[in-house]
N, C-alpha and C positions, 0 to 999 in steps of 0.2 A: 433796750440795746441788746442784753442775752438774748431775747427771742431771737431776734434781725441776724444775730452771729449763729442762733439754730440753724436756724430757715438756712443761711449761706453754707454751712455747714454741709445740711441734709442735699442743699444742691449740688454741691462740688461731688462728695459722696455717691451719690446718683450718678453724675454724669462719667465719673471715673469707671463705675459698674457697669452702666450702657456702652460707653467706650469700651472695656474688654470683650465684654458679650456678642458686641460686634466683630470684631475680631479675632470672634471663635474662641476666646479663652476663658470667657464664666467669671465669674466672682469665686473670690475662697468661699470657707466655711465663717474665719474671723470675720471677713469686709461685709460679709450678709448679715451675721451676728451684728456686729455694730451699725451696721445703717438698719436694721431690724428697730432696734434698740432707740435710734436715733426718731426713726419716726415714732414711737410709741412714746415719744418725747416731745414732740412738737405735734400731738393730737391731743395729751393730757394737759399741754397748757392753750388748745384753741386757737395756733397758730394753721393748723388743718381744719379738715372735717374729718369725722369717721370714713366717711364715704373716699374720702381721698387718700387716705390712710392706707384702706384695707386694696385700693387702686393700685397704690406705691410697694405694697408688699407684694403684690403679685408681680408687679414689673421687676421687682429685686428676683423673685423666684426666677422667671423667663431667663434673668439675666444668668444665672445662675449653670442653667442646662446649656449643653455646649452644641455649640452652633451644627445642624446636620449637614452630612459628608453630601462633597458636591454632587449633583447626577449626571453620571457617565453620559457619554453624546451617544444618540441613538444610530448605528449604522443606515447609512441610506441606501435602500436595495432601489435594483439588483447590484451586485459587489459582483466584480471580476481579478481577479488575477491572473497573469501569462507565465509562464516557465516553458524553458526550451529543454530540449538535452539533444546530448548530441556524445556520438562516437565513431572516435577515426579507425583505423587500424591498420597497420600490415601485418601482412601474414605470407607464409614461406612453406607449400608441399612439397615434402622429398620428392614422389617422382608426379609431375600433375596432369598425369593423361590417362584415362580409364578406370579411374576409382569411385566406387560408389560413394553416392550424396549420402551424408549424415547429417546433415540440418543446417549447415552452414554454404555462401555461397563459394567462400573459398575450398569446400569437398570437391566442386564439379573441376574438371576439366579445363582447365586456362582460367581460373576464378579466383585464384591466389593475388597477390601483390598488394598494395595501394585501395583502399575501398572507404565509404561511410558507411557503417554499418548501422548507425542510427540518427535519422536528425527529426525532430518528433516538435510539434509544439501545441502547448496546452491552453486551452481556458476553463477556468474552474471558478466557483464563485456560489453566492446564493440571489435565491430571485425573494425571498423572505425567511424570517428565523428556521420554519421549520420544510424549507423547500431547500437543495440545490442544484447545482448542474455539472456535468465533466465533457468537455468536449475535447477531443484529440486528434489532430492532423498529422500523415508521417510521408516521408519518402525515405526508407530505408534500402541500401544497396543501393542508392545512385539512380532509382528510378526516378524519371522524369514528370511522376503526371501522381504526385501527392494527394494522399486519398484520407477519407474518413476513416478512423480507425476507432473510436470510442465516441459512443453520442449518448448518454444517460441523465436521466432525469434522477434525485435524491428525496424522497419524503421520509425524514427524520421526527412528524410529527406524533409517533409510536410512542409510550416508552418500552415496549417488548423489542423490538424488532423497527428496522429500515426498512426501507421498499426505494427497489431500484430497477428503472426500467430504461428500455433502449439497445442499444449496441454495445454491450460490454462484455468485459473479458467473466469468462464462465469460472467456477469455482470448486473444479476437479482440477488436485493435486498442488502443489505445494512451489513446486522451479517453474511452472509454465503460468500458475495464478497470480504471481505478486513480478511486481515490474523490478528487471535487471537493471534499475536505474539505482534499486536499493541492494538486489542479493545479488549480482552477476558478481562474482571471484574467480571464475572459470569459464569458458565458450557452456552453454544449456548442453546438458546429457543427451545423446540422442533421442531414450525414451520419454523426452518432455518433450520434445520435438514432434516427434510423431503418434503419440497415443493418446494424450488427456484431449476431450475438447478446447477448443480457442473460445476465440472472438462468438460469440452470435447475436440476434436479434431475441429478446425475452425480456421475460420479467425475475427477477431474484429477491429473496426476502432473506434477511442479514439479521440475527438475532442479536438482541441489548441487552437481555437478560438471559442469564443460561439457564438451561436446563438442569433439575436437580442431576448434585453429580458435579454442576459447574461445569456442564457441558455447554457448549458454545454450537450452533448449527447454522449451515447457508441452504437455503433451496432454492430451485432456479429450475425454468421451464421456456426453452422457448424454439425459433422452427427447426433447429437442427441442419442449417443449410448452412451455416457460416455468415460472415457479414455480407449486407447490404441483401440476401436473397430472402424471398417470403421463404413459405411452409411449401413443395411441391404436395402435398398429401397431407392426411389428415391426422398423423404420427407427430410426435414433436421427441425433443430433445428433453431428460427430466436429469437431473444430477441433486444428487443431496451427501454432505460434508458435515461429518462430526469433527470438533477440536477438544483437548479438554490440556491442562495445564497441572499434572499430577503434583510435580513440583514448581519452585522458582526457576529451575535451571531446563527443566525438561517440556517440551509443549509434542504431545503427541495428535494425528490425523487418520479419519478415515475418511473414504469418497466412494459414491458408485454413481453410476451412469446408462442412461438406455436409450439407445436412439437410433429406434424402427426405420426400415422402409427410408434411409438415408439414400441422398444423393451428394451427399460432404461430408469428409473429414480431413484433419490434417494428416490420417493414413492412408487418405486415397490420394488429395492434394498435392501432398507434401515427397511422401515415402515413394506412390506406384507412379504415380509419373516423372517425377523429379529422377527416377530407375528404370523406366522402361515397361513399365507394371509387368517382375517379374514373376508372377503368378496370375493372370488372367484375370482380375478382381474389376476392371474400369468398369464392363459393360455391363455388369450387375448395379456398381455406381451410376451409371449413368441415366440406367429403368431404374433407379429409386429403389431399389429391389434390393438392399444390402442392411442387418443390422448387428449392430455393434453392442457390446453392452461389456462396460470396464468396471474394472475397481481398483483402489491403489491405498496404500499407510504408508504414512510419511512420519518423521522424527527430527524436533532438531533438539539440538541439549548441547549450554553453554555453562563455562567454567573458569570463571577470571579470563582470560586470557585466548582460551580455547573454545572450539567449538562442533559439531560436528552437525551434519546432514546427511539424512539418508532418505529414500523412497523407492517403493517397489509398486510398479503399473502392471497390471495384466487387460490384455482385451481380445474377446472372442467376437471375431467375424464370420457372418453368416450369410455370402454372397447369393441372393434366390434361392435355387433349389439344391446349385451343388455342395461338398464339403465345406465344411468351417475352418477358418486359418483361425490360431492364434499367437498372437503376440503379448510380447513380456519385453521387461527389461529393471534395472534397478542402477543406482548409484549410492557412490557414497563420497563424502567431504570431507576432511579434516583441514579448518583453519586455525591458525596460532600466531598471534603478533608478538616480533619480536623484539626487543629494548633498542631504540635508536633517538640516540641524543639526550636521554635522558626522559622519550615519550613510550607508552606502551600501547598505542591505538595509532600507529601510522605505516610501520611495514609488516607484511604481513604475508606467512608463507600457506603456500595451499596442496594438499595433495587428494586427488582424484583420481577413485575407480570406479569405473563401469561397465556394465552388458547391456545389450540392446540385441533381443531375437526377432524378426519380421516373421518369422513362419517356424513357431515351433516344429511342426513335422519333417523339416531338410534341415538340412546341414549344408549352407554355404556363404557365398562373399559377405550376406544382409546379417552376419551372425556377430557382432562386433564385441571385442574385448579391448577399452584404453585404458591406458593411465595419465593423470597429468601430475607435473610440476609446475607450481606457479611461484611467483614471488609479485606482491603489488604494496603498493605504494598510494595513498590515502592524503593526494594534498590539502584537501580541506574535507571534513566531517569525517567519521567512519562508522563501520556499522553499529558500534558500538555508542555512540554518539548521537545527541537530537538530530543531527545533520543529516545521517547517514552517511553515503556516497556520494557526498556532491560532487571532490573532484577526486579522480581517481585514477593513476597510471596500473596497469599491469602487464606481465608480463607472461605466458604459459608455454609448455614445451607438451605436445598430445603425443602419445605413440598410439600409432590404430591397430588392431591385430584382428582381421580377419579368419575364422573359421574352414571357412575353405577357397583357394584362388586367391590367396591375400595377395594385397599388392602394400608397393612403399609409399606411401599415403601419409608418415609420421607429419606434425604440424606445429609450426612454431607461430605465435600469435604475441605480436606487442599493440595493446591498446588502449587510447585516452579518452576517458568520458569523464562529461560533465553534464552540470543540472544545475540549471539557476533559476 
């Protein structure tokens, strides 16, 4: 009869250990001890075997180890995601007849009032772990007939370095390379408007690992035409970008840039015709016959609350065979959020100075000196934030100051963006 109450025993025993084990919870150290014990009990009196014995000890062990962590579901490529963004604005020029364009359409001539100034939509996603893709559609300013604006391939399969090829935004300068859907606080400086490269057609290599130094570098090579055009000639567009991060608070830049025997820039594009191409430069643009070649340091350096921005562009043009124009220009930012409601990441005030020169050698209207005042408002994320800017009112007042022929050009700007 004590055997029979063993044996019952050693059963219940077991099946109570199995039952936790399964359940991911193991046997203690005591319930192993004693059903250890227990079978070493019912083998010495040949109510087992050995052989079943030393069976039942390893099944107490298994039971013992705690059950492994489930395995995560494996994503099924390709993976997409959409985000829009989009920005309204009005905007209000003292006098808005004959004042030169500075990067905005409300500079020109009857371009103020009511506008979209950005409505953009994205798909992003991957095609496997170490592949993805950025696709970007825009009609910005109320254009009609919405265009490709970023088309890029991602191979992440590196560990030094990305590789990214396609239609993407180039990687000279600091306000014109990272999207105002994150850093816009203020209308873009003129001289990110008009001097770094944009958009082109190439290839960029984005490093993973930096450089001793803890330097960080982008290179990037491609036709130097701007989007959607080949190479007209056998010149390409070359840019390369140091970053290094001296401090926590501080992240400094350098960039240069060469791009022969051009027939694009955003200086020819943007500045000479958007003007009248007040210096003769188009027809040199237009035989291919123009080269540019930039550099620019940039700085931003944050401090609780505070922050600051600056960057200074230089680029020498060299239209065929006659003289070389160059241009310059720099800015600077001060942003500071200020306590509301008891948040300190929600209003936030902004003050901006700049110069922008088109033609070091004269002295006139294209010579610009502004300031702004901003105040914005952060209703959901801020920069400071995973979010960033997702939604975001602001508000800015620009004073323009022309060098010479100035006109009243002053600019009031209210605008809401978002990004979902």
């Amino acid at each position: 009869m004590r055997i029979h109450q063993l044996a019952g025993l050693a059963v219940l025993l077991f099946t109570l250990v199995a039952s936790a084990a399964a359940a991911g919870e193991g046997a203690s150290t005591a319930d192993r001890d004693s059903l250890s014990a227990l079978i070493d009990l019912l083998a010495e009196k040949d109510v087992i075997t050995d052989a079943e014995r030393d069976d039942l000890r390893q099944r107490v062990q298994r039971g013992a180890e705690p059950a492994p962590p489930p395995v995560a579901e494996k994503p099924k490529y390709p993976t997409v995601k959409t985000k829009v963004r989009l920005e309204t604005r009005f905007s209000s020029v003292q006098e808005d007849e004959d004042q030169p364009y500075f990067g905005n359409r409300d500079d020109q001539s009857g371009g103020d009032g009511f506008a979209v100034r950005r409505a953009r939509l994205y798909f992003t996603g991957d095609l496997r772990p170490e592949t993805g893709y950025k696709v970007q559609y825009q009609s910005d300013w109320g254009h009609t007939n919405p265009n490709l604006h970023v088309a890029q391939m991602e191979w992440r399969g590196w560990d030094f370095a990305d590789l990214i090829v396609g239609q993407l935004q180039t990687t000279f300068g600091f306000e014109i390379a990272y999207s105002d859907a994150y850093l816009l606080c203020t209308d873009r400086a003129a001289v990110s408007s008009f001097l770094p490269p944009d958009k082109d057609t190439g290839v960029m290599l984005k490093s993973k690992k930096p450089l001793p130094g803890n330097i960080g570098y982008e290179l990037f090579v491609g036709n130097g035409s701007g989007k959607y055009l080949a190479n007209p000639n056998h010149d390409y567009l070359w840019i390369g970008r140091l970053q290094a991060n001296p401090t926590p608070q501080l992240a400094v830049a350098a960039a240069v840039s060469s791009n022969s025997n051009t027939n694009f820039s955003p200086y020819q594009s943007r500045f000479l015709k958007k003007n009248s191409d007040p210096y003769g430069l188009l027809p040199a643009y237009t035989a291919a016959e123009t080269d540019e070649h930039s550099w620019e340091a940039d700085l931003q350096w944050t401090s609780g609350r505070s922050s600051v921005w600056a960057e200074y562009i230089r680029t020498k043009i060299k239209p065929g065979d006659a003289a070389s124009v160059t241009a310059d220009g720099y800015y600077l930012y001060l942003h500071h959020f200020l306590p509301y409601k008891g948040m300190e990441d929600k209003l936030e005030a902004v003050l901006g100075y700049q110069q922008f020169d088109a033609n070091r050698s004269v002295t006139d209207t294209y010579d610009l000196t502004a300031y702004t005042l901003g105040l914005n408002y952060h209703i959901a994320g801020s920069r400071y934030g995973p979010q960033r800017c997702q939604e975001m009112i602001r508000v800015n007042y620009i004073w323009n100051r022309e060098a010479a022929d100035e006109t009243d050009n002053d600019k009031l700007v209210v605008q809401y963006q978002t990004w979902f």
